[in-house]
C-alpha positions as CSV (number, residue, x, y, z in Angstrom):
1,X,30.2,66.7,18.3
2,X,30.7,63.2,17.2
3,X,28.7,61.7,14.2
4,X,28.3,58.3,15.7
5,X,27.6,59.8,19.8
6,X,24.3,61.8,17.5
7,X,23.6,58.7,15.3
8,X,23.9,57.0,18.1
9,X,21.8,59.3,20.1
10,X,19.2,59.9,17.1
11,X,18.8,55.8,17.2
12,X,17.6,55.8,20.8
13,X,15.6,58.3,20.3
14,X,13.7,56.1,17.6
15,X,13.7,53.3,19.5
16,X,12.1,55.1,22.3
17,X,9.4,56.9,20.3
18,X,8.2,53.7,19.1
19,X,8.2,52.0,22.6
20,X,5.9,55.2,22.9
21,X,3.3,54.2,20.6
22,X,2.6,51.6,23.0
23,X,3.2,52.7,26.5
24,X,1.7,56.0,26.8
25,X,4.6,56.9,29.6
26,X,7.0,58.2,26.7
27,X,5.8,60.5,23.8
28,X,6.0,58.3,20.9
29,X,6.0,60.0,17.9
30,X,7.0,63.1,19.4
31,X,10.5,61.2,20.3
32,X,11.1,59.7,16.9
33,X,10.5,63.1,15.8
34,X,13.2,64.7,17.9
35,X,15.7,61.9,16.9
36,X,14.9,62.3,13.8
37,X,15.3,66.0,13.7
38,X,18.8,65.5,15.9
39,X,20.0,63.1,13.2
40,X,19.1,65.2,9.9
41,X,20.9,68.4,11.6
42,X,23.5,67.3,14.0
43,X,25.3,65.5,11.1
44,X,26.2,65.7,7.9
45,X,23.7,63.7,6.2
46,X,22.4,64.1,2.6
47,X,19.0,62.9,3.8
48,X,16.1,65.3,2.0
49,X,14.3,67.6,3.6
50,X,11.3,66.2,2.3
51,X,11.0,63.7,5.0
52,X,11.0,66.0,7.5
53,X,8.4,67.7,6.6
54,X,6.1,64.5,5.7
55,X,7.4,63.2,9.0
56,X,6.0,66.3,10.9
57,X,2.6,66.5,9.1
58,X,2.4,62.9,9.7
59,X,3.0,63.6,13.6
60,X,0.6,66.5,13.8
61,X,-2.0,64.2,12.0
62,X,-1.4,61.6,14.8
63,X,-1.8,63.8,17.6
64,X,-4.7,65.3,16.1
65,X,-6.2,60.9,15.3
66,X,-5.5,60.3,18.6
67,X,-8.6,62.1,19.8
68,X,-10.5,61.4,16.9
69,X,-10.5,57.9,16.1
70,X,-11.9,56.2,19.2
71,X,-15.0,59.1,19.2
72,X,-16.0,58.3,15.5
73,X,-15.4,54.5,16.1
74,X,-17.5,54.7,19.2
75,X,-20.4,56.3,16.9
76,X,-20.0,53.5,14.3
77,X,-20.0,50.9,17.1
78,X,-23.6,52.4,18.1
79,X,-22.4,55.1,20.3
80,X,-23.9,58.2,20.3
81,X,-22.5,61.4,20.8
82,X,-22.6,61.5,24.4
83,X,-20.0,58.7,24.1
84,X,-17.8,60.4,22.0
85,X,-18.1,63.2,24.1
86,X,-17.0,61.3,26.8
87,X,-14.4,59.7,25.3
88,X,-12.4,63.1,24.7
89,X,-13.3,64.2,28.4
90,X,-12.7,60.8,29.6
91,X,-9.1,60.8,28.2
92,X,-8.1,64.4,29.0
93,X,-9.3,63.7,32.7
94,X,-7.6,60.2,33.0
95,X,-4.7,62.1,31.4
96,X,-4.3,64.3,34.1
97,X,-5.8,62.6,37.4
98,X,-5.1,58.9,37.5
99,X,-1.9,58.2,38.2
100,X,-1.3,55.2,36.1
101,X,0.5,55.0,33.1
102,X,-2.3,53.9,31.8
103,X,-4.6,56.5,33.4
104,X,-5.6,58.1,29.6
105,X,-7.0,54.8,28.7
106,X,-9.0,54.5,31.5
107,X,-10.7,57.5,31.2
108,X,-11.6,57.1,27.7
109,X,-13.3,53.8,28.3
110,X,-14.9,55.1,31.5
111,X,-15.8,58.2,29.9
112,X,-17.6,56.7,27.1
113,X,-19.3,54.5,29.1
114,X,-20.8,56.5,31.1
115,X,-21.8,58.9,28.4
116,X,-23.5,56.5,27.2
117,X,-25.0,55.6,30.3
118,X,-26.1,59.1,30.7
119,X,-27.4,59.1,27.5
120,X,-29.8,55.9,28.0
121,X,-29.3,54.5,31.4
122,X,-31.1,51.3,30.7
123,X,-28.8,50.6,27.6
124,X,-25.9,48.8,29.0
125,X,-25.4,47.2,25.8
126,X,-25.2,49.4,23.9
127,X,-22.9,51.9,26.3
128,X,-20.5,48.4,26.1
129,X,-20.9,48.0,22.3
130,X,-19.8,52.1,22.0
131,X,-16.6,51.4,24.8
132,X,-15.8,48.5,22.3
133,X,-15.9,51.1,19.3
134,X,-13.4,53.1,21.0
135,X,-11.3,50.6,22.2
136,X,-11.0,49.7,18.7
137,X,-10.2,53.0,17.8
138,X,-7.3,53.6,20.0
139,X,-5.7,50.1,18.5
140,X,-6.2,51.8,14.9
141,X,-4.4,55.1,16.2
142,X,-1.9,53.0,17.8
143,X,-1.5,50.7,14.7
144,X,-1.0,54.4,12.3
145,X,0.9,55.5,15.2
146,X,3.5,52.2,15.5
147,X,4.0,52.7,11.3
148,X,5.1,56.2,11.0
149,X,7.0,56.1,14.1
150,X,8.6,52.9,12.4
151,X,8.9,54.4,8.9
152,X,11.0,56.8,10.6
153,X,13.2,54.6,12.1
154,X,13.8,52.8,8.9
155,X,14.3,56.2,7.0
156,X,17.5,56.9,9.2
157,X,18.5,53.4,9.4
158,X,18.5,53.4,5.9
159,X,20.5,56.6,5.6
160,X,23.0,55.4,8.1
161,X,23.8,52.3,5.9
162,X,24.0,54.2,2.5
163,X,26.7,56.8,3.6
């Protein structure tokens, strides 16, 4: 096949997977990864095995953050555990049953609120204060999310130019 079609390919790819750390439609990372992975071994390239491998710990870390981030931000935000609880139920059921692009992110917020809620119904505040936490969280996840996807990006750019 031709270099430049799978450069070409592998680019798009990239591109995509970042657009993916911000619209949860596409599988960020998990795109880069593939046109990554299509770039190092559908051409010729020189480019170091080493990358690949720090590029997939890196993704399996961010899947893994994903999940993680807005519960313990929720806790430091006041939440309790019942709101970080809900956050990871929150998201797997807005995941799967709202049918909005968006639908994970509604879920999470909803289900930490009303963790919270069922936690200490006369706390509003502080149900608010712990959707805030995780809200924060997901920008952090989608901040480490945005740079590695990036960082792969520029690692192929970079290759392309060089050779």
């Amino acid at each position: 096949m031709d270099t430049g079609l799978i450069q070409t390919a592998s680019i798009i790819l990239l591109i995509l997977g970042i657009l993916g750390t911000f619209l949860p439609v596409l599988p960020g990372l998990l795109l880069s990864l593939c046109g990554l992975l299509i770039y190092k071994f559908g051409t010729d390239t020189p480019l170091s095995m080493v990358y690949i491998w720090i590029f997939v710990l890196l993704t399996a870390v961010s899947v893994v953050l994903n999940y993680v981030i807005p519960a313990k931000t929720n806790r430091k935000y006041g939440g309790t555990r019942w709101g970080s609880i809900g956050s990871v139920i929150g998201t797997l059921i807005g995941m799967f049953f709202i049918p909005l692009p968006f639908g994970f992110l509604i879920g999470m917020f909803a289900g930490v609120f009303i963790g919270e809620l069922l936690h200490d119904a006369s706390d509003r505040k502080k149900a608010w204060n712990s959707t805030k936490g995780a809200f924060i969280g997901f920008l952090y996840g989608t901040a480490f999310n945005f740079i590695v996807g990036l960082a792969m990006f520029l690692v192929v750019v970079i290759d392309i130019i060089k050779n």
